[in-house]
C-alpha positions as CSV (number, residue, x, y, z in Angstrom):
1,X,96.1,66.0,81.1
2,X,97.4,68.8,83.3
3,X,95.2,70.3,86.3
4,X,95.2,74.0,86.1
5,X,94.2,75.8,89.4
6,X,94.2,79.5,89.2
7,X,95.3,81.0,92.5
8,X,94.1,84.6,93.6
9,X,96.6,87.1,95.3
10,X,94.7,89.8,98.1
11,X,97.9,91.9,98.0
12,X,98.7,95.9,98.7
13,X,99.3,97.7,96.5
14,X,102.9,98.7,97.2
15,X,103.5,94.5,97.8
16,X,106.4,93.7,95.9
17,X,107.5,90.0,96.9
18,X,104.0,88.2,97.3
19,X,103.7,87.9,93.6
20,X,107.6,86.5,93.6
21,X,108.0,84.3,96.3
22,X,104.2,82.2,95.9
23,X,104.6,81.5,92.2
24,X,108.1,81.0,92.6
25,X,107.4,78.0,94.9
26,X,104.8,76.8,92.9
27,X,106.7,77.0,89.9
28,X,109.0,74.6,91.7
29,X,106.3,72.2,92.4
30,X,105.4,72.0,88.9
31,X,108.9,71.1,87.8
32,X,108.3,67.9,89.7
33,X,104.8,67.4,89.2
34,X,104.2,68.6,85.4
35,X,100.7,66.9,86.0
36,X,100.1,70.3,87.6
37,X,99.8,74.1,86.2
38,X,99.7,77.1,88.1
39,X,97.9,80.8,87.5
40,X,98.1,83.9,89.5
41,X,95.4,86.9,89.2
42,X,95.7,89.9,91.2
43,X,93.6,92.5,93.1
44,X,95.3,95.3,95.1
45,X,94.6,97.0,98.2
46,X,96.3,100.8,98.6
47,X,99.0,100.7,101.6
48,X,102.1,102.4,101.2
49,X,103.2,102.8,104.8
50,X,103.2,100.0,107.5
51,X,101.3,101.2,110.3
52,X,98.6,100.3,112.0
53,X,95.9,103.5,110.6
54,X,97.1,102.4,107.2
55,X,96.6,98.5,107.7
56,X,92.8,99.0,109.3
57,X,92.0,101.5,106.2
58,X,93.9,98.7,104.1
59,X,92.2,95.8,105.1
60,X,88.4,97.6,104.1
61,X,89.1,97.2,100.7
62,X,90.4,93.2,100.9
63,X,85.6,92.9,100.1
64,X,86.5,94.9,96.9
65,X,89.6,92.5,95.6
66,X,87.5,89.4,97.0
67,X,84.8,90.0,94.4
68,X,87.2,90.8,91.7
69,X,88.7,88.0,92.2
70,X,85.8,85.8,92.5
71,X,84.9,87.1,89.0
72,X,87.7,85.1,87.6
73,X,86.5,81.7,89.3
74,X,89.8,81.2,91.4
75,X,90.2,77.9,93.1
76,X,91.4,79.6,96.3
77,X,92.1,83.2,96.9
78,X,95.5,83.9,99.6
79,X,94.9,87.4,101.4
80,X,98.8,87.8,102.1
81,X,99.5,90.4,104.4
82,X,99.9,89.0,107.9
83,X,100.3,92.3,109.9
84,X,97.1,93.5,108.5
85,X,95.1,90.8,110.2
86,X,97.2,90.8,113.9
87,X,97.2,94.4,114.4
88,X,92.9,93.4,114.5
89,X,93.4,91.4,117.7
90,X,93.6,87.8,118.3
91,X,91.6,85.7,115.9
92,X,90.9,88.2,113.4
93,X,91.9,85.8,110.3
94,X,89.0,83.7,111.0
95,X,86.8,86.8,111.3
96,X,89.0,88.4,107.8
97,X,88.5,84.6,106.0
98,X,84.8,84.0,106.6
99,X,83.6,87.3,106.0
100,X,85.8,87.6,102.4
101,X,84.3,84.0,101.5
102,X,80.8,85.2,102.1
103,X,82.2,88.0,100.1
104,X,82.9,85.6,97.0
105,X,79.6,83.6,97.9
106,X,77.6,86.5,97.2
107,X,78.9,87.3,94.4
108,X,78.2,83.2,93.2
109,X,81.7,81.9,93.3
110,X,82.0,80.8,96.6
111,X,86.1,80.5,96.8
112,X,88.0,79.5,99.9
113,X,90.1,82.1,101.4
114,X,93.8,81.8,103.1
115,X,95.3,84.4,105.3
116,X,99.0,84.5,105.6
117,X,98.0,85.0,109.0
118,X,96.0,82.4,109.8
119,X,98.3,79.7,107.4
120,X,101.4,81.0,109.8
121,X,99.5,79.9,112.9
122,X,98.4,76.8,111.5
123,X,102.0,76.1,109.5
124,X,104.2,76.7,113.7
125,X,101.7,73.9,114.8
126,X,101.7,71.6,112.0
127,X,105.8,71.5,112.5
128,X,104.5,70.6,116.3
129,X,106.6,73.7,117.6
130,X,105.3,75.6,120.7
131,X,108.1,77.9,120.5
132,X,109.3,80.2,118.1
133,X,111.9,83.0,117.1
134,X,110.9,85.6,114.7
135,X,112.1,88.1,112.1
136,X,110.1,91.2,111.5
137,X,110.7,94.0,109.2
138,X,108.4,95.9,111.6
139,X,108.7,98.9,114.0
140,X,109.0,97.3,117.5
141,X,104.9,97.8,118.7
142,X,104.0,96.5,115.7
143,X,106.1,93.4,115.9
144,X,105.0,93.0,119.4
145,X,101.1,93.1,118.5
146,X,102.2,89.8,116.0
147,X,103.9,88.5,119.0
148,X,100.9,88.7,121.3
149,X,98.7,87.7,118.2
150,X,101.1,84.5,118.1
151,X,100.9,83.7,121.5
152,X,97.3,84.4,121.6
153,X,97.5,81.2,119.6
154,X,99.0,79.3,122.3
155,X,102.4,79.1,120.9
156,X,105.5,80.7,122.9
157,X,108.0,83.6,121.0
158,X,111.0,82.8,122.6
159,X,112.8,85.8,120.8
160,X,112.4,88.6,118.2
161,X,114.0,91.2,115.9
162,X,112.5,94.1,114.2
163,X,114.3,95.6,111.3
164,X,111.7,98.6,112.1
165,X,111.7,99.5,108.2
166,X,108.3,101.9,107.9
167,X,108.4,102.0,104.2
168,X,106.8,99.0,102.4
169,X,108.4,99.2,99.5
170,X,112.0,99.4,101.2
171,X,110.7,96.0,102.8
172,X,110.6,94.8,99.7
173,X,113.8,95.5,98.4
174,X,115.4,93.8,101.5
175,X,118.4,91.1,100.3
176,X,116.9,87.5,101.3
177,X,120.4,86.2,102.2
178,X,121.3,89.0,104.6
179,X,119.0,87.0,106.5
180,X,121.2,84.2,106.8
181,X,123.5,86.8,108.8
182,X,120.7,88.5,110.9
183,X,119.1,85.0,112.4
184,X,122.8,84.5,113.6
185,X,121.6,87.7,116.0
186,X,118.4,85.7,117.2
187,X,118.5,83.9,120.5
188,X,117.4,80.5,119.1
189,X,118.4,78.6,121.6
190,X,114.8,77.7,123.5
191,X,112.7,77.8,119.7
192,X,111.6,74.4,118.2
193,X,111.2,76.3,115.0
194,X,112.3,79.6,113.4
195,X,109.9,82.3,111.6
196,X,112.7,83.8,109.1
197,X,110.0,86.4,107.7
198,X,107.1,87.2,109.3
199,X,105.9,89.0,106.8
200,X,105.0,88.7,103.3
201,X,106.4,91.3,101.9
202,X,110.5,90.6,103.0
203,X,111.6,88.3,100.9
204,X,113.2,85.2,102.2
205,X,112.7,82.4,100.0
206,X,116.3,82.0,98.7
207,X,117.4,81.5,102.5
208,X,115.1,79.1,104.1
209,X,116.4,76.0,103.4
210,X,119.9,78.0,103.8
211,X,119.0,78.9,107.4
212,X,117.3,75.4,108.4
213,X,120.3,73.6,106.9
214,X,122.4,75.3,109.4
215,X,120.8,76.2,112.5
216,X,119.1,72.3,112.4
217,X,116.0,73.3,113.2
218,X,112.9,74.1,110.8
219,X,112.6,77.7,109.4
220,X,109.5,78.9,107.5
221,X,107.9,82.3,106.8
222,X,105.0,83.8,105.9
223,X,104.9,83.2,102.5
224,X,105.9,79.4,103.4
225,X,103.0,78.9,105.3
226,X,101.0,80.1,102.8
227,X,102.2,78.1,100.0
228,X,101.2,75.1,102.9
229,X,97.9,76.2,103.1
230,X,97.2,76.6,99.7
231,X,98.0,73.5,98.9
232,X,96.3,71.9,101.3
233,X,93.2,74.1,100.6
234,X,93.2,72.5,96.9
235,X,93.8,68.5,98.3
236,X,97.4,68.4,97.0
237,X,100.3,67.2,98.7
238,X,102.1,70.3,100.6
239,X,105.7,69.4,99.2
240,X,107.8,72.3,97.4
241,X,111.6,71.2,96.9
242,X,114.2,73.6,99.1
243,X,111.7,75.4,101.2
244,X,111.9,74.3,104.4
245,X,110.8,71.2,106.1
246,X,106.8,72.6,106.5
247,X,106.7,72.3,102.3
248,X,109.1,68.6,102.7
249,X,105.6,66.9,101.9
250,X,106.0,64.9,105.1
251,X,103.4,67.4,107.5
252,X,100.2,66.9,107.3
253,X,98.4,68.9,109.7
254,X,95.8,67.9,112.2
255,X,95.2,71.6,113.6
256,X,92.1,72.2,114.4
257,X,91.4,75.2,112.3
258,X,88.7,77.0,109.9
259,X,89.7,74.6,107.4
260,X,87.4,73.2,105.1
261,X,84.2,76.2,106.1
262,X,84.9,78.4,104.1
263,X,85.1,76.1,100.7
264,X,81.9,76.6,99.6
């Protein structure tokens, strides 16, 4: 008999790739596990332009898309917009994550929450990497407020580019494999790992295991991480074929994290 979970997307409402890249991976997992199903429901947040007076107002509304969401009895809910939560200040995810599963035990479907901010955090030290090189689609202060947010973390970015493209939905129609170009611009050289997106919206899935196969050293994104943590949220196995080696079912994360509190 199959095990349908029914996964619950926080995403903005001019979020194009979220909705692509996450069941896309899990898709993937099913092919190889057909014991397993996948759903995806949706509740969006306005945001049409990344900056940081959008975000805040943004990230009000991630109560309202909790509850929605909780109405449909998700098994875990993913609020994927990592820029959102680090332009709040260091550990804001565990503030954002708490207060959107009292949220959903309130409303008396206490649902475990995952921030693509706090799943990249937790994804960099699961790999064991305290250094990393990033890709950003951001303007340059907000890339460097997810820089300080990452290092606030204790691990080291070694080197960064922003594509400093305001416009969301131009993020979204970004060409994964021109990233397979651009990381050839990044100064890798003192990184254990590579961050290809750090962001949910720029897609990046079709070059991951492009990228890692080349430079020889793990690459993951946002949306990676995520797909990690939700797996790991719902006690499977966090193994997706051709994503990178954090989904190569082989890391299992000791990080001490919020993990597990907010289960209900």
């Amino acid at each position: 008999m199959k095990k349908n979970y029914r996964i619950g997307l926080v995403v903005p409402s001019s979020n194009t790739t979220m909705e692509t890249e996450i069941p896309a991976m899990l898709r993937w997992r099913e092919q190889v596990d057909p014991e397993l199903s996948f759903t995806f429901h949706s509740s969006r947040m306005r945001m049409k332009h990344v900056t940081k007076e959008e975000l805040k107002a943004m990230d009000i509304e991630s109560d309202r898309c909790a509850v929605e969401l909780s109405d449909a009895r998700c098994d875990a809910l993913a609020y994927a917009c990592l820029v959102a939560i680090m332009c709040q200040g260091p550990g804001y995810h565990m503030e954002s994550e708490e207060r959107l599963f009292k949220v959903t035990e309130q409303n008396g479907a206490a649902t475990p929450v995952i921030s693509s901010a706090g799943a990249l955090v937790e994804g960099i030290k699961a790999l064991g990497a305290k250094k990393v090189a990033i890709i950003t689609p951001y303007m340059k202060p907000l890339t460097n407020q997810v820089i300080d947010y990452i290092e606030s973390s204790g691990i080291q970015v070694t080197d960064s580019i922003s594509l400093e493209i305001p416009d969301n939905l131009e993020v979204g129609r970004q060409d994964p494999m021109r990233l397979v170009d651009i990381v050839k611009h990044l100064d890798i050289s003192q990184a254990d790992a590579v961050v290809l997106s750090a962001c949910v919206q720029m897609p990046s899935l079709d070059a991951i295991q492009i990228v890692e196969n080349q430079i020889g050293k793990p690459v993951l994104s946002a949306a990676v991480s995520t797909v990690y943590k939700i797996l790991k949220t719902l006690n499977l196995n966090p193994y997706v074929p051709n994503a990178g080696k954090l989904l190569s079912g082989g890391i299992l994360s000791n990080v001490s994290s919020q993990e597990g509190k907010f289960r209900g």
